[in-house]
N, C-alpha and C positions, 0 to 999 in steps of 0.2 A: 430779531434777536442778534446781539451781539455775536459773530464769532472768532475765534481761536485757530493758533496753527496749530496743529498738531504734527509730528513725527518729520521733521524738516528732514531729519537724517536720512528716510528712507525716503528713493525716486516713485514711491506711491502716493507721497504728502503732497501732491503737490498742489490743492487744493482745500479752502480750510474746511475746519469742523464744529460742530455746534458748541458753542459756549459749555460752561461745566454745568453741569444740570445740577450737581450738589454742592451746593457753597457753603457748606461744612465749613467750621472755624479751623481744623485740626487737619491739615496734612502730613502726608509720609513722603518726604523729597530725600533725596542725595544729599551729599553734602555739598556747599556750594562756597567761593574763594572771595574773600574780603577783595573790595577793587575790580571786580569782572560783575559784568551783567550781561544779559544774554536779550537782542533784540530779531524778532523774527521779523520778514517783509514777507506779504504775498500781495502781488498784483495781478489782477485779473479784468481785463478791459479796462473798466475806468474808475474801477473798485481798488484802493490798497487796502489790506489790512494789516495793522500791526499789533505784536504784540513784545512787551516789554518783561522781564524779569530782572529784579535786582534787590541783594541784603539789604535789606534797613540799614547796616554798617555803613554802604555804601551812599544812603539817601537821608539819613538823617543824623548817623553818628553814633549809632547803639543800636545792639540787636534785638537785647529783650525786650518782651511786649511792654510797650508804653505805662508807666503809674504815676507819675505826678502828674500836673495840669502842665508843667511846662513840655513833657516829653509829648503827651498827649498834641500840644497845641503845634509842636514842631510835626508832628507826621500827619496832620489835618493841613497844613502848610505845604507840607511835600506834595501830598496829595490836590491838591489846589493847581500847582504850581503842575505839575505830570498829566492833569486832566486840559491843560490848553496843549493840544498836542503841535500843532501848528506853530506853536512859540517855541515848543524844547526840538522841535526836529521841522527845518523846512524845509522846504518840495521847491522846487523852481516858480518864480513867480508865472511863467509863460505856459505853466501846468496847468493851470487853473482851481486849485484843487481848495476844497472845503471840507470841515471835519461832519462827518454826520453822528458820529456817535463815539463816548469816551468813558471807558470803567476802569478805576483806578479802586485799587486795593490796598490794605497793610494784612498780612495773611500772618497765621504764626506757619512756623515749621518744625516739626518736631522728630526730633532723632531716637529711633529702637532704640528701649535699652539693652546693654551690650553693644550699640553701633557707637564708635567712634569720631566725633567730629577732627576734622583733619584742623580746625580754628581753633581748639579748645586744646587748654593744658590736660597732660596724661591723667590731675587728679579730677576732673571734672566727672559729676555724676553722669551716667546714662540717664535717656528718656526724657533730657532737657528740650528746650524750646526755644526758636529763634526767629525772628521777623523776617520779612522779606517782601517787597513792594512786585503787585502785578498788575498792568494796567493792557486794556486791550482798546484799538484803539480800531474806527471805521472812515475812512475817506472815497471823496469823490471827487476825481478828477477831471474836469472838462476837456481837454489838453494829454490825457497819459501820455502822447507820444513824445511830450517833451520832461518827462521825467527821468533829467538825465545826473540826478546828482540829491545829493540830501546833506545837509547841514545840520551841526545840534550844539543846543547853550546846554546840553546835558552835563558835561564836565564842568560848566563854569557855574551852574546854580546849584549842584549837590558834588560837596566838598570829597566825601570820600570815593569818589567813581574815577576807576581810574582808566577803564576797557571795557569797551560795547563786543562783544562776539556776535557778529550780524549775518543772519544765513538770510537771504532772500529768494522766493522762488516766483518766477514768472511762467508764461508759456512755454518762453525759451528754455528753460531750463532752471536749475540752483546755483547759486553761488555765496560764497563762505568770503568773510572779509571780517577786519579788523577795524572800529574807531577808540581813539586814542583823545587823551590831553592834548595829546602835541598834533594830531591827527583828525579833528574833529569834524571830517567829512567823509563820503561815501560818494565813488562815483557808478552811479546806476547807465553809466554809456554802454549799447551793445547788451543791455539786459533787456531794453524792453522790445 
């Protein structure tokens, strides 16, 4: 079974947890910021796992849930495109590393009514609904110890992504870093 980070913030995550047992269409999220997406690392011997978060704004160019055949067709594309995980993010080639396992999502997200989306004009209704792409991803590295860095055509294959927020947790410990447009690497030195 696939799994999940969970609770990166706190120094008890630092191992993951079981996938979502309910894949319910309808979550309860926060609000979340056009241009930022949220990517977790955990490595663990020769296991990484990652997981991704990021608006539909961000990956395809519109939040609401998909209804024509062209919107539809663009986030079956995205989805396509974020399930070769090894393409949008790579590992050192001297890593050895292979994907064993990729769940790629388009989830809706839906805001309380009376909750406020910080993206939405003041007249917008409460209890609206917004997309958001979640993909989880499983690798196996022959090599871990030479996982010293990570690359991504994330920014250059979905137009509106503008910041990865990347916490990564190993044995050694967590660490919090930023990938960028302008920045579109990660160096994992002294992590593993």
């Amino acid at each position: 079974m696939l799994k999940t980070i969970a609770g990166l913030a706190t120094a008890a995550a630092i191992l993951v947890s079981p996938a979502y047992a309910d894949k319910a269409e309808h979550r309860q999220l926060g609000p979340h910021v056009h241009g930022q997406g949220t990517l977790d690392i955990a490595i663990e011997g020769n296991k990484v796992e990652m997981e991704l978060v990021a608006p539909g704004m961000d990956i395809v160019g519109f939040e609401h849930i998909p209804s024509t055949d062209a919107q539809k067709a663009a986030v079956e594309k995205a989805k396509a495109k974020l399930t070769d995980v090894l393409s949008v993010f790579k590992l050192p080639a001297a890593a050895k590393c292979k994907a064993d396992a990729a769940n790629v999502e388009s989830r809706k997200e839906t805001h309380k009514p009376g909750e406020k989306d910080p993206d939405e004009a003041e007249e917008s209704l409460p209890g609206h609904e917004h997309s958001e792409f979640h993909a989880t991803y499983t690798i196996t590295c022959a090599a871990p110890e030479s996982l010293t860095g990570l690359e991504t055509v994330y920014f250059t294959n979905f137009a509106g992504a503008q910041l990865l927020n990347v916490n990564v947790t190993t044995s050694k410990g967590q660490t919090q870093a930023q990938m960028t447009r302008a920045k579109p690497t990660l160096d994992l030195t002294g992590v593993m």
